[in-house]
N, CA, C and O atoms as a MOPAC input file, in Angstrom:
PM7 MOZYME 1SCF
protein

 N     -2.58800 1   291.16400 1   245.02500 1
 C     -2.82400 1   289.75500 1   245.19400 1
 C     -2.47400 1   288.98800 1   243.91700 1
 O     -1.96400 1   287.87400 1   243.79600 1
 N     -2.92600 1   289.97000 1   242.89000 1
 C     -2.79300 1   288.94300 1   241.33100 1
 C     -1.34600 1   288.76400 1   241.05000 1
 O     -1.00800 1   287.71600 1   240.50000 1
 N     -0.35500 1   289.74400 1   241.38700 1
 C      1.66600 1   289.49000 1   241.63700 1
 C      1.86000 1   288.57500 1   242.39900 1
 O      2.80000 1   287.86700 1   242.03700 1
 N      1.26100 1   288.19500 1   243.53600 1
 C      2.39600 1   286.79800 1   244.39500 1
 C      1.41700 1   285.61200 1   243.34500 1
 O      1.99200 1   284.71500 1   242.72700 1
 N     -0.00400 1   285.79200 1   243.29300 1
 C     -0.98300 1   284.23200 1   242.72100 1
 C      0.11900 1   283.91300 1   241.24500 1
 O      0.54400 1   282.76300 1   241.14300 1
 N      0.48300 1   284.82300 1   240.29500 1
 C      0.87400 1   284.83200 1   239.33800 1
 C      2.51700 1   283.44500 1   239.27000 1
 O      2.47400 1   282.31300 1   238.78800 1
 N      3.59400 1   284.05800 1   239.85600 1
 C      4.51700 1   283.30700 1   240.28200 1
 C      4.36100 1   282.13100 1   240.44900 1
 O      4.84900 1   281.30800 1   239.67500 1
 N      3.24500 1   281.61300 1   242.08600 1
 C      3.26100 1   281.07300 1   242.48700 1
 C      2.58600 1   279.63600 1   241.30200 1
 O      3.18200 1   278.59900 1   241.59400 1
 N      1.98500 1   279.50300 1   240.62200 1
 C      1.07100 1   278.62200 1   239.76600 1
 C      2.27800 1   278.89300 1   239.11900 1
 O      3.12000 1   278.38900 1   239.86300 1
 N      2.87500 1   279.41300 1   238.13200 1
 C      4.62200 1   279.31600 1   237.23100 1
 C      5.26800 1   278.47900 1   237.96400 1
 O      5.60100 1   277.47600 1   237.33400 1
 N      5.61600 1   278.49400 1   239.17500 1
 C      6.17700 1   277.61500 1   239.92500 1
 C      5.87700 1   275.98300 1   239.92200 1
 O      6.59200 1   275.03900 1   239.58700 1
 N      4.10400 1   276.06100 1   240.59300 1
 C      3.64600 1   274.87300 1   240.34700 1
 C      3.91900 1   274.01000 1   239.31300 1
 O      4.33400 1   272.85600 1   239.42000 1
 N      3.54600 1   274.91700 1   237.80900 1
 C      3.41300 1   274.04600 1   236.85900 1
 C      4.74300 1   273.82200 1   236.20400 1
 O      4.72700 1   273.15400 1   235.17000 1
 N      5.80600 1   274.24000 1   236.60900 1
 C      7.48200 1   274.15800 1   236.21100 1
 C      7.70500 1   272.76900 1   236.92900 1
 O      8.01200 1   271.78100 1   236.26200 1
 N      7.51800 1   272.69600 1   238.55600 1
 C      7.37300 1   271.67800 1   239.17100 1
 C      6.99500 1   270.56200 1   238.68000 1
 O      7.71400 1   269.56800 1   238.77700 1
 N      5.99900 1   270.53900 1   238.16800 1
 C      4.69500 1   269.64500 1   237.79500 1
 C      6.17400 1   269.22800 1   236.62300 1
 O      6.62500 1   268.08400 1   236.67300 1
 N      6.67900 1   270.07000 1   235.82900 1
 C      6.99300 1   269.41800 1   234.21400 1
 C      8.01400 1   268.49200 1   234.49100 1
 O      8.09900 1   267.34800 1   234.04400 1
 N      9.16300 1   269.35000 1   235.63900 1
 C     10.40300 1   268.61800 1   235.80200 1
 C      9.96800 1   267.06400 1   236.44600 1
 O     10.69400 1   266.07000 1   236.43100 1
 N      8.90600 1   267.13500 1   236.87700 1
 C      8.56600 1   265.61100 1   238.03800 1
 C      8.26300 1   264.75000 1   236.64700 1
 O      8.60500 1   263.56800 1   236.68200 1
 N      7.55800 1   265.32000 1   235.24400 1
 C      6.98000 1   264.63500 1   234.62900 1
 C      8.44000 1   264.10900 1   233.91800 1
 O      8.79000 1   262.96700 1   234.21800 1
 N      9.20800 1   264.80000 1   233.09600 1
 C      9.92900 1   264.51600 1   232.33800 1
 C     11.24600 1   263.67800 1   233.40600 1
 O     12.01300 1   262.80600 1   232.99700 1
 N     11.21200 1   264.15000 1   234.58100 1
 C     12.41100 1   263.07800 1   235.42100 1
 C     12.22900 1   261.74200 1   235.87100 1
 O     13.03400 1   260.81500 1   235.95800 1
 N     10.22500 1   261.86900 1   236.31800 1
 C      9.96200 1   260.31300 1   236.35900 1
 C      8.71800 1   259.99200 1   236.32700 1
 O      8.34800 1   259.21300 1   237.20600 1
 N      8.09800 1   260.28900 1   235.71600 1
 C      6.90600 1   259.81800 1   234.82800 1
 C      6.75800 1   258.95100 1   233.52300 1
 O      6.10100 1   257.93900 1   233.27600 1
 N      7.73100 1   259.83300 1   232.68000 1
 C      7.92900 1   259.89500 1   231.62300 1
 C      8.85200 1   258.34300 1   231.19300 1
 O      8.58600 1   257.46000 1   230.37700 1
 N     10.08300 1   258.53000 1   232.21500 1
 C     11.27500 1   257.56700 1   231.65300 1
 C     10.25200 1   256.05400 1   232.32400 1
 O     10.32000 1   255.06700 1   231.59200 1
 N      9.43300 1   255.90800 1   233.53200 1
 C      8.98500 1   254.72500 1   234.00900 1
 C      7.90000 1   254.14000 1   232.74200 1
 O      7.72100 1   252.97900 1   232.37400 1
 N      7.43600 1   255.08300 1   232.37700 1
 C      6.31600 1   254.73800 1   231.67200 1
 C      7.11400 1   254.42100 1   230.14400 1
 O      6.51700 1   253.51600 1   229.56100 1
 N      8.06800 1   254.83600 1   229.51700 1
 C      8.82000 1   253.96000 1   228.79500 1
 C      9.42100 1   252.42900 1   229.11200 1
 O      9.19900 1   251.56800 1   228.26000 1
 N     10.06500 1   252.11700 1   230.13500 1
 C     10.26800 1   250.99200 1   230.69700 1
 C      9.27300 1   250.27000 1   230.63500 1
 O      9.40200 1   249.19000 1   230.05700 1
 N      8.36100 1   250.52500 1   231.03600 1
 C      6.97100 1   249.79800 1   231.25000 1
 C      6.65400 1   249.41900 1   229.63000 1
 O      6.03700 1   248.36700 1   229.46000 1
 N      6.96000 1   250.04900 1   228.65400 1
 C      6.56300 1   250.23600 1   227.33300 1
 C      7.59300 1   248.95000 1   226.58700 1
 O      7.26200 1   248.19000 1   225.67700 1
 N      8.99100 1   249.01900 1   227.35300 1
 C      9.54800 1   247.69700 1   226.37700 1
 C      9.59300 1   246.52400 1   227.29300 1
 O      9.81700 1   245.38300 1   226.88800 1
 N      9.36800 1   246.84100 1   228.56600 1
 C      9.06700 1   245.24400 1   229.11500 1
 C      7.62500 1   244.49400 1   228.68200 1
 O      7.55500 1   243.26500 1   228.65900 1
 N      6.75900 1   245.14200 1   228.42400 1
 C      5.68900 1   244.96600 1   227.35900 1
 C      6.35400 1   244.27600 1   226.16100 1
 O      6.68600 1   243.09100 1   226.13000 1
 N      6.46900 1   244.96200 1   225.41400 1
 C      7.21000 1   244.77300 1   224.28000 1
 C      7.70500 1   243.62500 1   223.99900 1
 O      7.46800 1   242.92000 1   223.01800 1
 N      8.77400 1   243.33600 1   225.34300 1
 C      9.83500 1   242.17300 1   225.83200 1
 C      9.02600 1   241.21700 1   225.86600 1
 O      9.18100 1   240.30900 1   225.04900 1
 N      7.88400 1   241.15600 1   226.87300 1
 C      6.91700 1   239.84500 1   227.75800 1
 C      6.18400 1   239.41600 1   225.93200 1
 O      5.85900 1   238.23900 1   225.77900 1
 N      6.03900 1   240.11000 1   225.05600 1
 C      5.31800 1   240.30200 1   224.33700 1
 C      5.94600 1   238.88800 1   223.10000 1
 O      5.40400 1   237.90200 1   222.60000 1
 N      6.91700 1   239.31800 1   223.04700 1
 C      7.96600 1   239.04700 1   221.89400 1
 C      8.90000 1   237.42300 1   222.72000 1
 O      9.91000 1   237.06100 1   222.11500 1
 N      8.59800 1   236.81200 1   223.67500 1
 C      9.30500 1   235.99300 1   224.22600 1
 C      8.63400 1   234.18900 1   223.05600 1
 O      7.57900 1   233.60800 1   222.80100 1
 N      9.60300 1   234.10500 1   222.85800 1
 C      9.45000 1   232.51700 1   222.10700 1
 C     10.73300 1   231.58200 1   222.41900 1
 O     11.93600 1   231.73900 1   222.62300 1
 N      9.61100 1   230.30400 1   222.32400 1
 C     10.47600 1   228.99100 1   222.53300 1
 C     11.67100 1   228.86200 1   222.42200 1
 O     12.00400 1   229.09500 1   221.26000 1
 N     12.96900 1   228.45700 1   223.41700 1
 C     14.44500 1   228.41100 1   223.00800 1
 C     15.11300 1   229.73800 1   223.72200 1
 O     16.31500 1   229.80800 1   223.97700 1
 N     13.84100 1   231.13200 1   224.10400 1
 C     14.84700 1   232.48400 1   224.99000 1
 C     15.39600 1   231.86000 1   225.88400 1
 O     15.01000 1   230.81200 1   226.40100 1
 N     16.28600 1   232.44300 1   226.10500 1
 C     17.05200 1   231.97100 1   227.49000 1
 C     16.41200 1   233.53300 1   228.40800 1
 O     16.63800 1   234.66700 1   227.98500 1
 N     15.70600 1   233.27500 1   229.53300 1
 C     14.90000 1   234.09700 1   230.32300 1
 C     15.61800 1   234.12100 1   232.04000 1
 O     15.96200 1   233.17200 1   232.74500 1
 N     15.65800 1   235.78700 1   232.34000 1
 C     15.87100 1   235.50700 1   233.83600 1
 C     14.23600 1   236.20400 1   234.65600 1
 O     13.82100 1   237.35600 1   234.78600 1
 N     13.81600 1   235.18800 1   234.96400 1
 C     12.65600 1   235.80600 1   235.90400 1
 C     12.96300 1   236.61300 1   237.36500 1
 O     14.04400 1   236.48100 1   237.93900 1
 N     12.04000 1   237.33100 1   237.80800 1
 C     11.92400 1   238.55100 1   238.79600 1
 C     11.99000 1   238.21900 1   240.14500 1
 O     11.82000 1   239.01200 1   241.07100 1
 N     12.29500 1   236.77100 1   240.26300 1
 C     12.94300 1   235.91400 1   241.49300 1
 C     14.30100 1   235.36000 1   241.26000 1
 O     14.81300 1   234.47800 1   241.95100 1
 N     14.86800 1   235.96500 1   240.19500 1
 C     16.48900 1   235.16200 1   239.98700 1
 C     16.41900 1   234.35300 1   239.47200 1
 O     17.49400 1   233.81000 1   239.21700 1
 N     15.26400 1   233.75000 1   239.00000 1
 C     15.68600 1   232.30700 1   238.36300 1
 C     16.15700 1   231.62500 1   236.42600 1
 O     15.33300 1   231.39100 1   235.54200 1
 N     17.33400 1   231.51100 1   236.34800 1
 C     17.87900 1   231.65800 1   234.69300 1
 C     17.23000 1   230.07800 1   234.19300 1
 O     17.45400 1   229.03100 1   234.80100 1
 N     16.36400 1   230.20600 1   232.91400 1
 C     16.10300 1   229.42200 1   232.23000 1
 C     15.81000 1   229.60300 1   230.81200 1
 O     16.01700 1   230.70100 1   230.29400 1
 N     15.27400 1   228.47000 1   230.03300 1
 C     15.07800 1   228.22900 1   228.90100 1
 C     13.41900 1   228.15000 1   228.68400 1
 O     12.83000 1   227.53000 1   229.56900 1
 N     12.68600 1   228.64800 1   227.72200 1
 C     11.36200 1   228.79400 1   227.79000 1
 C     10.93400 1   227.33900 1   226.73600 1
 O     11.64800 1   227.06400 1   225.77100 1
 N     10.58100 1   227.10000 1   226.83700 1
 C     10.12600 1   225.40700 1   226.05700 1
 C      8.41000 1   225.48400 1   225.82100 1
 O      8.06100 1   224.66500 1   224.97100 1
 N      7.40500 1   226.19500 1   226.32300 1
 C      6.64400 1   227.08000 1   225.91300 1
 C      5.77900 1   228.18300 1   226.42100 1
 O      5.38000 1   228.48700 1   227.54500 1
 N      5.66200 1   228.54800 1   225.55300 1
 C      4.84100 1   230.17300 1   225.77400 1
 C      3.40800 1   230.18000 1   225.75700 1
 O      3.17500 1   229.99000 1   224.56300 1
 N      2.61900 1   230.25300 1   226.17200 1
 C      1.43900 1   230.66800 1   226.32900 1
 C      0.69600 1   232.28900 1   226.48000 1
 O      1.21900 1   233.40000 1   226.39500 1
 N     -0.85500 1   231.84800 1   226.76000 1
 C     -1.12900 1   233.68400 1   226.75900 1
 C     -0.85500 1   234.45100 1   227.90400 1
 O     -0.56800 1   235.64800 1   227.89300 1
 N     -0.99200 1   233.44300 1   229.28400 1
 C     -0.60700 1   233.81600 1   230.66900 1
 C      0.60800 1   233.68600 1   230.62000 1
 O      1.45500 1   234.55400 1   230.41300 1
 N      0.77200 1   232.28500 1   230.86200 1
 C      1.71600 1   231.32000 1   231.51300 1
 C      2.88000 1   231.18500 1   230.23500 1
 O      2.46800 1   231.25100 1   229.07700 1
 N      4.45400 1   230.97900 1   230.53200 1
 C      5.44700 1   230.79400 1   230.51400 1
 C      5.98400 1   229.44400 1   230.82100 1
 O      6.44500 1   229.51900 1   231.96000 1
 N      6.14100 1   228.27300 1   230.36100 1
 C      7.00700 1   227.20700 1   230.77700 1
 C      8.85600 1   227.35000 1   230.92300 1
 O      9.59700 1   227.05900 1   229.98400 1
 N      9.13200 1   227.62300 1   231.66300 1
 C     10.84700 1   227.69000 1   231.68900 1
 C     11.16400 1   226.49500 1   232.48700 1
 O     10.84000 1   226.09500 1   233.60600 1
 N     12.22200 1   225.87800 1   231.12800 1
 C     12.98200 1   224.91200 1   231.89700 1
 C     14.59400 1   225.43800 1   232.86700 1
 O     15.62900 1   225.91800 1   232.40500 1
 N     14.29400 1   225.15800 1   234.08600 1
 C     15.67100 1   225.53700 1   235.21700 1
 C     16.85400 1   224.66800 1   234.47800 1
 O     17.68300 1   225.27500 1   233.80000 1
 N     16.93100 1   223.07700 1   234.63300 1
 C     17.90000 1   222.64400 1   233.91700 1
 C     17.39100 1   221.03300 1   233.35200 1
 O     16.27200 1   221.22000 1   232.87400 1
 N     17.64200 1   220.00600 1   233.25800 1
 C     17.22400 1   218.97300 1   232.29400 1
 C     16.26200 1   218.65100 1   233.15400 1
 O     16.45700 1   218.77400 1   234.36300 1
 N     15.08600 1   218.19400 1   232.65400 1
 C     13.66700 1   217.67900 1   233.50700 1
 C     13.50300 1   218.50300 1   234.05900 1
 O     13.15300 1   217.67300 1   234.89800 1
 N     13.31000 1   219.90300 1   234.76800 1
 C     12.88600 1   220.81500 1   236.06300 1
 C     12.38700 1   221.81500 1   234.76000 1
 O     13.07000 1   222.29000 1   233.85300 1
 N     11.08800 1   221.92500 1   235.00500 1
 C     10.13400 1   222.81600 1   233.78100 1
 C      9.72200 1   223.58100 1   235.04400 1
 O      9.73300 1   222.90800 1   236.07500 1
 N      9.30700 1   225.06000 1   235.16600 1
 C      8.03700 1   225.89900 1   235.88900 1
 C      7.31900 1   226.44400 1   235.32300 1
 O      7.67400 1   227.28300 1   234.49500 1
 N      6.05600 1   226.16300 1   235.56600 1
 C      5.54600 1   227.91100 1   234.88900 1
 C      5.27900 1   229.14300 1   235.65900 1
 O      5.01100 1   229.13100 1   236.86000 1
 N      5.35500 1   230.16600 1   234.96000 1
 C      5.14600 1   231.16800 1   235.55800 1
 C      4.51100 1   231.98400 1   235.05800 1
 O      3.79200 1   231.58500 1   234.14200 1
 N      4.46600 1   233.40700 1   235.38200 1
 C      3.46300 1   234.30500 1   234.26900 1
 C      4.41600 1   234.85200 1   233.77600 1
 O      5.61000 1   234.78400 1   234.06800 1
 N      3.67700 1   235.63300 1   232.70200 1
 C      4.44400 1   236.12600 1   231.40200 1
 C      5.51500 1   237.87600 1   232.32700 1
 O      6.49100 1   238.58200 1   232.07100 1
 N      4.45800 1   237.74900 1   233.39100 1
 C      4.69800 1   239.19100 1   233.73000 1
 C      5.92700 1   239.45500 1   234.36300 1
 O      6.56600 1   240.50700 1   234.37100 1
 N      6.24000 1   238.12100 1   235.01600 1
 C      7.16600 1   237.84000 1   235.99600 1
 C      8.73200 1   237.88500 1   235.02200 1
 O      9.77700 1   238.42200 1   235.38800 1
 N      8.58900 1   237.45100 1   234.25200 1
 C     10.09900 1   237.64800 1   233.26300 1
 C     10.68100 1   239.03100 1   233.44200 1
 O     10.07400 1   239.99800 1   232.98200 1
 N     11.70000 1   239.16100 1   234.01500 1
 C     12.34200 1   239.90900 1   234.14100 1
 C     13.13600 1   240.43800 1   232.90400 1
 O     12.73800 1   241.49400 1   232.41300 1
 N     14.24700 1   239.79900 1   232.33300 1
 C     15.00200 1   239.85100 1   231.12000 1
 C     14.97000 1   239.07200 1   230.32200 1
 O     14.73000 1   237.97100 1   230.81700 1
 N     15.11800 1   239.04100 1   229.04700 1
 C     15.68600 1   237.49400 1   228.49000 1
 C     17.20900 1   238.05800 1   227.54400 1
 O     17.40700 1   238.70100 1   226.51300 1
 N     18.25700 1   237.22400 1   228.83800 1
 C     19.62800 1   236.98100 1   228.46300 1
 C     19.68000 1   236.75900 1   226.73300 1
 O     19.98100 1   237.68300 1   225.97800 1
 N     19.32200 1   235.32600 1   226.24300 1
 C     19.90700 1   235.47300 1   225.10000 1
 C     18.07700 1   234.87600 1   224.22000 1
 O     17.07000 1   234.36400 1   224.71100 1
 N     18.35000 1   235.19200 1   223.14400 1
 C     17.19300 1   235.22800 1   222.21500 1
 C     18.03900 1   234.31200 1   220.77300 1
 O     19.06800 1   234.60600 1   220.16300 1
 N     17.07900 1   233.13100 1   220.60500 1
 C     17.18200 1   232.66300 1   219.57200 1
 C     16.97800 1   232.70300 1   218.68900 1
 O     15.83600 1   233.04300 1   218.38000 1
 N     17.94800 1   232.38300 1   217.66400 1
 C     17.98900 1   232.52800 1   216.09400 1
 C     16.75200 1   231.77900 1   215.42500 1
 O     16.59400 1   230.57400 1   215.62100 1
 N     15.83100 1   232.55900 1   214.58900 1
 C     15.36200 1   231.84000 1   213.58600 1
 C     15.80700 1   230.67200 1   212.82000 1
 O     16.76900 1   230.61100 1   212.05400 1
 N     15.08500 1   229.87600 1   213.09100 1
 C     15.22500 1   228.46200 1   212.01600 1
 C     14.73700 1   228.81100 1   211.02000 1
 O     13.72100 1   229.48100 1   210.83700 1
 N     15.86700 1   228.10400 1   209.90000 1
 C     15.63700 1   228.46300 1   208.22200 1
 C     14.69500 1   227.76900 1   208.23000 1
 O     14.48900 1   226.87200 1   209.04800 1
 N     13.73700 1   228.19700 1   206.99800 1
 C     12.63500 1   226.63700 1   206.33500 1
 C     13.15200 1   225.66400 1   205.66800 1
 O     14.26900 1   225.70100 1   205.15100 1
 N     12.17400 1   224.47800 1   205.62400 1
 C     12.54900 1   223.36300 1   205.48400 1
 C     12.99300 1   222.95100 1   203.95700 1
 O     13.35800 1   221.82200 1   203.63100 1
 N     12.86500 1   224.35600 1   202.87500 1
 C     13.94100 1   224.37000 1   201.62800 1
 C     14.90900 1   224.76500 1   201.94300 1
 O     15.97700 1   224.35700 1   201.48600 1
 N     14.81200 1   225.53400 1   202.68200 1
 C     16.67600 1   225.83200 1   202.61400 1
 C     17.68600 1   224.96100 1   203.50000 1
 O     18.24400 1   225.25000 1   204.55900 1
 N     17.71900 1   224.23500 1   203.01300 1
 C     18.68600 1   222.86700 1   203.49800 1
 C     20.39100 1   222.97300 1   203.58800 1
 O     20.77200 1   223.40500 1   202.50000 1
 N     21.21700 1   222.80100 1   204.23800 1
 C     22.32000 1   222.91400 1   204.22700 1
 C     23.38400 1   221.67100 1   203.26300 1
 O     23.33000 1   220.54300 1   203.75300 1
 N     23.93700 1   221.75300 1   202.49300 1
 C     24.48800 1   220.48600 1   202.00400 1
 C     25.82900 1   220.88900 1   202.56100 1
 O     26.79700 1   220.13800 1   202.44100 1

């Protein structure tokens, strides 16, 4: 009895590793930089939210997200809902470092 029980649990837990490392593992990274992403979003991203919709964030909050669609059309939404953000804006210099 202890020769087939033996195999059979080797099996299981081989099973068990490949499921972990094929998709456990890689979702729960994803999950780790869309965090990251929702985390790090400031005024001026250009954002595509998880309904298609491409805008400009004008402000950020702890929930809520303001994205402007195009001139006057603001929404908010939640932070969670951001799908990507297309392009990310440049730091503004401080107000010594002046351009002549």
């Amino acid at each position: 009895m202890e020769a087939i029980f033996g195999p059979q649990v080797l099996m299981l837990v081989l099973m068990f590793g490949v499921l972990y490392f094929l998709m456990i593992r890689p979702q729960q990274k994803r999950m780790k930089e869309h965090k990251e992403m929702v985390e790090g979003l400031k005024r001026g991203d250009e954002v595509i939210t998880q309904g298609g919709l491409i805008g400009k964030v004008s402000k950020v909050g702890d929930e809520e997200v303001t994205v402007e669609l195009s001139e006057g059309v603001k929404v908010r939404v939640v932070r969670q809902t951001i799908a990507s953000v297309k392009g990310r804006t440049e730091p503004k210099p401080a107000n010594d470092a002046k351009d002549d």
